[in-house]
Phi, psi and omega in degrees: 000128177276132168204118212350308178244031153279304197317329201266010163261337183290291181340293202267341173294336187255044156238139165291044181272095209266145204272142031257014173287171221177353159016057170065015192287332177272325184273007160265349188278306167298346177283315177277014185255319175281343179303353180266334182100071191217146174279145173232122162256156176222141166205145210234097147233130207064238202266019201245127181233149187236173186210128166215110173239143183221158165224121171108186209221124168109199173338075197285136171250174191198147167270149175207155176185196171202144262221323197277172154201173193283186181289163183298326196089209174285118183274011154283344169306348214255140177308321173211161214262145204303331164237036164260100169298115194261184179180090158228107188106017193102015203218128184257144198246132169133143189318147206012055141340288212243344205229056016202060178280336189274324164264349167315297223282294198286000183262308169333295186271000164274312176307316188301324196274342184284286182287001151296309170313296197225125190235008174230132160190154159315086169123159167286138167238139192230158183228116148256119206232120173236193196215017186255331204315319175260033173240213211282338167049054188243336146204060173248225195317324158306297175333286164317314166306299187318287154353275177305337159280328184296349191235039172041052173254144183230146184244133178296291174230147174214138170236157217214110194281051208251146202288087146308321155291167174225336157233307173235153193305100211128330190310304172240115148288116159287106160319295198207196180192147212267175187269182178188133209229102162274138171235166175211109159280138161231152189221129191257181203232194143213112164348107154182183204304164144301330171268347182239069194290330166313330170285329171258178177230101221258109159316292164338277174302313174289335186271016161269339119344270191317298178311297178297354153289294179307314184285005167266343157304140176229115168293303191210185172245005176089152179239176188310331180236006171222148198271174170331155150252174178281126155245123187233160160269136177254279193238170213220082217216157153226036185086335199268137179252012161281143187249006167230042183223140174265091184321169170233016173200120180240050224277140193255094180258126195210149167250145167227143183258143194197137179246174186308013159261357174205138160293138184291334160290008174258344160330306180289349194277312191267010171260309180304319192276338172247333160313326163312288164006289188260149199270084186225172182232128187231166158201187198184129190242135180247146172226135199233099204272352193164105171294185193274185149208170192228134186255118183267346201235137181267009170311290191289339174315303201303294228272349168275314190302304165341274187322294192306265215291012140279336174268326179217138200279112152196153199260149191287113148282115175276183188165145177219060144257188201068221201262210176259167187216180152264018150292337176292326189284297197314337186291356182263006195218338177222106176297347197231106178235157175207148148225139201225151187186199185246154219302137190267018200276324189243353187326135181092321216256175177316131172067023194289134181221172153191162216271136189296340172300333198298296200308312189271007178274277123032286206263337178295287153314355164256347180278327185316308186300294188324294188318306196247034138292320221252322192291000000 
């Protein structure tokens, strides 16, 4: 039996736009959009191609999402192959399924059934689709925010379709989301043989103290919407490709994840203030990839929360955990941002799937969301 909205996920899963390409995935997105009547922009910056489409006059709610996704991985792992879209037992098979071609798919065939219904309504709908999120995201939806302030569009309400649930479709609302904060620690030596230790000074052997301190700080305690914050060591090098040389250097590459009870300048302050303690010479280079955000206002809550318990009874969770988003961007332009999407259980991995009743629960709660913003 055909339906609408598998084909348009089989359709755009079975391009390999492993990010930040997009291999024409917003043009199949934009064709059905104009066939709605809706203005369509396409825009291409560096390797990144982003989409901004509205319909309508007034009040914007705007949908947001994104087109690339990450590699497939090993691909002898995966039962069928990652951008041949399988479809078994009830279950559609393939890279960004769940993450978030499936749900793209599923906002898409909610605006058709929605202006199909109703072709007059109050306010404008919108789509913003970039194709960076799971890279480096440096010019996609900033890029587009940037844009839409310059010409004074502010989106009222938005939601950003990213797989948010964990056992059933609806269960967890993103509010927000916590910041992330990168460091590279180095910490120096002095260079010599390995047999004459006297001569050198081993970074290494001095940064081990310090490390069993750090991993051991408890940064904050967390609040009513964010949990404590995280410091994790990703990596751990000093560069010597030798096996009788005594580095001159050692470096600590670390993330910390934070939610609105410290700041990243109070991070850097209190990385520095335990970085003293010892007696070593150091620096430390920050890249600061996102702050935190809150969604504050109960409007747009109330109103997802409805759509989910009009299509199906299951209880709700808010939440700002995981990873970072575009939300991080979209928050500069939309005080009432949310994300409700679909279950996040195979995202990244091998074999990522999800079930097609999921995909039409999913489009049921977004035409829902639509009526009663629009309606």
């Amino acid at each position: 039996m055909y339906c609408p909205i598998v084909f348009l996920a089989k359709e755009l899963v079975s391009i390999p736009s492993i990010s930040p390409s997009d291999f024409e995935c917003q043009n199949i997105i934009a064709m059905r959009l104009l066939a709605l009547g809706f203005n369509v922009m396409l825009f291409k910056n560096k390797h990144t191609s982003n989409l901004w489409a509205y319909r309508g006059i007034g009040l914007i709610f705007s949908f947001a999402g994104h087109t690339d996704v990450v590699p497939a991985g090993t691909l002898m792992n995966w039962k069928t192959p990652p951008f041949r879209p399988v479809i078994k037992d009830g279950i559609l098979f393939g890279r960004g399924t769940s993450d978030m071609k499936g749900a793209l798919a599923a906002m898409i065939i909610a605006a058709e059934r929605f202006i199909l219904s109703k072709n007059n309504y109050l306010g404008q709908l919108s789509f913003l689709i970039t194709s960076d999120e799971e890279s480096s995201a440096k010019d996609g939806t900033i890029r587009l925010v940037e844009y839409l302030k310059s010409i004074g569009n502010y989106i009222k309400y938005c939601i950003i379709g990213e797989p948010t649930s964990s056992h059933i479709i609806g269960d967890t609302i993103k509010i927000g989301r916590r910041g992330s904060l990168h460091a590279n620690i180095c910490i120096y030596g002095i260079q010599g043989h390995i047999a004459y230790p006297k001569f050198a000074v081993n970074p290494i052997h001095n940064a081990a103290p310090f490390i069993n301190s750090f991993i051991n700080k408890k940064w904050t305690t967390g609040n009513k919407y964010f949990i404590p914050t995280s410091m994790q060591i990703s990596d751990v090098y000093s560069g010597n490709n030798s096996e009788n040389i005594i580095p001159g250097q050692f470096h600590i590459r670390c993330n910390f994840r934070f939610g609105t009870d410290i700041s990243n300048k109070k991070i850097q302050f209190e990385l520095n203030n335990l970085l003293k303690q010892f007696n070593f010479k150091y620096t430390v280079k920050w890249r600061l990839s996102g702050v935190p955000y809150l969604t504050h206002a109960n409007t747009l809550v109330d109103i997802v929360k409805k759509s989910i318990y009009n299509i199906h009874i299951v209880s709700i969770s808010l939440s700002t955990d995981g990873g970072i988003s575009d939300g991080r961007f979209l928050k500069l332009i939309s005080s009432q941002l949310i994300e409700i999407g679909l279950k996040n259980n195979t995202i990244h991995q091998v074999n990522e799937h999800v079930k097609i009743q999921d995909l039409q629960i999913l489009s049921l709660i977004y035409l829902d969301i639509i009526k009663k913003i629009l309606i």
